[in-house]
C-alpha positions in Angstrom: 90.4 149.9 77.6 93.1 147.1 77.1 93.4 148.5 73.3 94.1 152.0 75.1 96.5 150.2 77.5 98.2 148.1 74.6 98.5 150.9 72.9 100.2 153.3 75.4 102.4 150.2 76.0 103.4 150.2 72.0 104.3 153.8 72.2 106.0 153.3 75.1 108.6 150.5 73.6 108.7 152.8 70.5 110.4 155.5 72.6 112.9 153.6 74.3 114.1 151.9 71.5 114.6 155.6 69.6 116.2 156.4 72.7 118.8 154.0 72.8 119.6 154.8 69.3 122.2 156.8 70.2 123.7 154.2 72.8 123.7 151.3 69.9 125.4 153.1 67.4 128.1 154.3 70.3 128.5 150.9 71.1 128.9 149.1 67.5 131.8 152.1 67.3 133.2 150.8 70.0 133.1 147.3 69.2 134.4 148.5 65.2 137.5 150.1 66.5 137.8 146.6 69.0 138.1 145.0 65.6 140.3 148.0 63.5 137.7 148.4 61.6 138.3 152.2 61.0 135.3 152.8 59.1 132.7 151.1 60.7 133.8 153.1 63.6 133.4 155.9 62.0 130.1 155.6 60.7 128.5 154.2 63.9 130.0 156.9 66.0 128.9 159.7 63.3 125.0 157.6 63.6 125.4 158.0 67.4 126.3 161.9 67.8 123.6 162.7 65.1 121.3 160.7 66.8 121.0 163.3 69.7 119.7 161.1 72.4 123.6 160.0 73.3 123.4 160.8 77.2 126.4 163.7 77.5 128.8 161.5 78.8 129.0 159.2 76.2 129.4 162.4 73.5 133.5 163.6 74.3 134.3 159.2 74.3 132.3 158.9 70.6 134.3 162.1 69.1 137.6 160.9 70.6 136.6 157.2 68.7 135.7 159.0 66.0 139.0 161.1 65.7 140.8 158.0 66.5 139.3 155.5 63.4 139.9 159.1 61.7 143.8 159.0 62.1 144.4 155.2 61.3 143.0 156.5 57.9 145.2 159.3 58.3 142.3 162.2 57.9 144.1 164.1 60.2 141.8 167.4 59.9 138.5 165.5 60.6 140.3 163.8 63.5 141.4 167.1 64.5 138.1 168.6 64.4 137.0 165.5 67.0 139.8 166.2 69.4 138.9 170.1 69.8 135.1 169.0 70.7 136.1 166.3 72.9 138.4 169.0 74.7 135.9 171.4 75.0 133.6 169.3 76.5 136.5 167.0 78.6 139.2 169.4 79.8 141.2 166.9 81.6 141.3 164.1 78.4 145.0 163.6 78.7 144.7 160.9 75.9 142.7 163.6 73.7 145.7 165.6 73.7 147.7 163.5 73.0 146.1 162.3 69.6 145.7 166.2 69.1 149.2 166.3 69.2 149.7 163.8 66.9 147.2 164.8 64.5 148.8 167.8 64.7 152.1 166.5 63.7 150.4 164.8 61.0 149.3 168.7 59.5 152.7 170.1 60.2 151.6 172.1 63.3 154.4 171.9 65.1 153.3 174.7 67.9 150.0 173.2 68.1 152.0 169.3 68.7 154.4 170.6 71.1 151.7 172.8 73.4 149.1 169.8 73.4 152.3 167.3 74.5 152.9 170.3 77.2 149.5 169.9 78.8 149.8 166.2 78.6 153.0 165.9 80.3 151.8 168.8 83.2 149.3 166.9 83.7 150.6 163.5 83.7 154.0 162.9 83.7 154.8 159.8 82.7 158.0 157.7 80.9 155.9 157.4 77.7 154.5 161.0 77.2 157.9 162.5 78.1 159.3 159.7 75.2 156.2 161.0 72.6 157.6 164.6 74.0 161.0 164.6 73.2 160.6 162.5 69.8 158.2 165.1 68.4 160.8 167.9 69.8 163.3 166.1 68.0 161.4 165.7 64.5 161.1 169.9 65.0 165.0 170.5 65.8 164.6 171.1 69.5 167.4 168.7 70.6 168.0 170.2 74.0 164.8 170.2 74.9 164.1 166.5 73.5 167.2 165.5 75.2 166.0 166.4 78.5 162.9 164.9 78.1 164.1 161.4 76.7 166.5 161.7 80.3 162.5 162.1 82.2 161.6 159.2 80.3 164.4 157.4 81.4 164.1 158.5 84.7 160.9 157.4 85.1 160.7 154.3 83.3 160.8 151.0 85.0 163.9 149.5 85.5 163.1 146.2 83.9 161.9 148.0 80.9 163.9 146.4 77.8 162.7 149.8 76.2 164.5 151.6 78.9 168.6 151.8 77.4 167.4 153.4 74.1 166.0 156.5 76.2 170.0 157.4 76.9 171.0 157.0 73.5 
């Protein structure tokens, strides 16, 4: 009987620690881009989506690590690739669409950029998207729409900003 028990106990460690296979590897990613080790965050964060026991709300936070080690190594179509998944699965991402729009820059996809810097800016206005906004517009020829969204920035930027006088000009 305490062989049976022992036993059933063995099994029962074995399956937790598969289980939190997943949650290591999501974490060592975490901890690798902590250190801007771009690879290593890469690799753990690939380990930790093929795992398949990442609980779901881990999975749109290891693509969008993944897609971000991705674009310090400037792979811009594998980050790309990330960033649509961790859409799908995380509408409301405003920081995913944002690296979309940059990895989109990064492929010349300059409708793509400028719609994903749209939703961002909808739906969170803020002095630094409107700046990433209007510089993009800018790099594409758009000048009056990139000057009226470098006057946002400024608008909303704070005051004591040092940052803040280059908006105007």
């Amino acid at each position: 009987m305490k062989r049976v028990l022992a036993a059933a106990f063995l099994i029962a460690i074995g399956a937790v620690s598969a289980l939190a296979a997943g949650y290591d590897d999501f974490s060592r990613g975490v901890n690798a881009t902590n250190r801007g080790d771009a690879d290593a965050a890469i690799s753990s964060f690939t380990a930790a989506l093929a795992a398949g026991d990442l609980a779901a709300a881990y999975v749109p936070n290891a693509h969008l690590g993944r897609a971000r080690a991705y674009l310090q190594k400037d792979k811009c179509a594998e980050a790309l690739s990330d960033l649509n998944e961790t859409i799908k699965l995380k509408t409301d991402n405003v920081e995913a669409y944002l690296l979309r729009a940059n990895a989109n820059v990064c492929l010349k996809n300059a409708d793509a950029s400028l719609a994903d810097f749209k939703v961002a800016v909808d739906s969170r206005p803020s002095a630094a998207i409107y700046e990433g906004f209007a510089r993009v517009q800018w790099i594409y020829g758009f000048f009056p729409q990139a000057a009226d969204n470098f006057a946002r920035a400024f608008k909303l930027s704070d005051r004591h900003n040092t940052h803040r006088p280059y908006l105007v000009i």
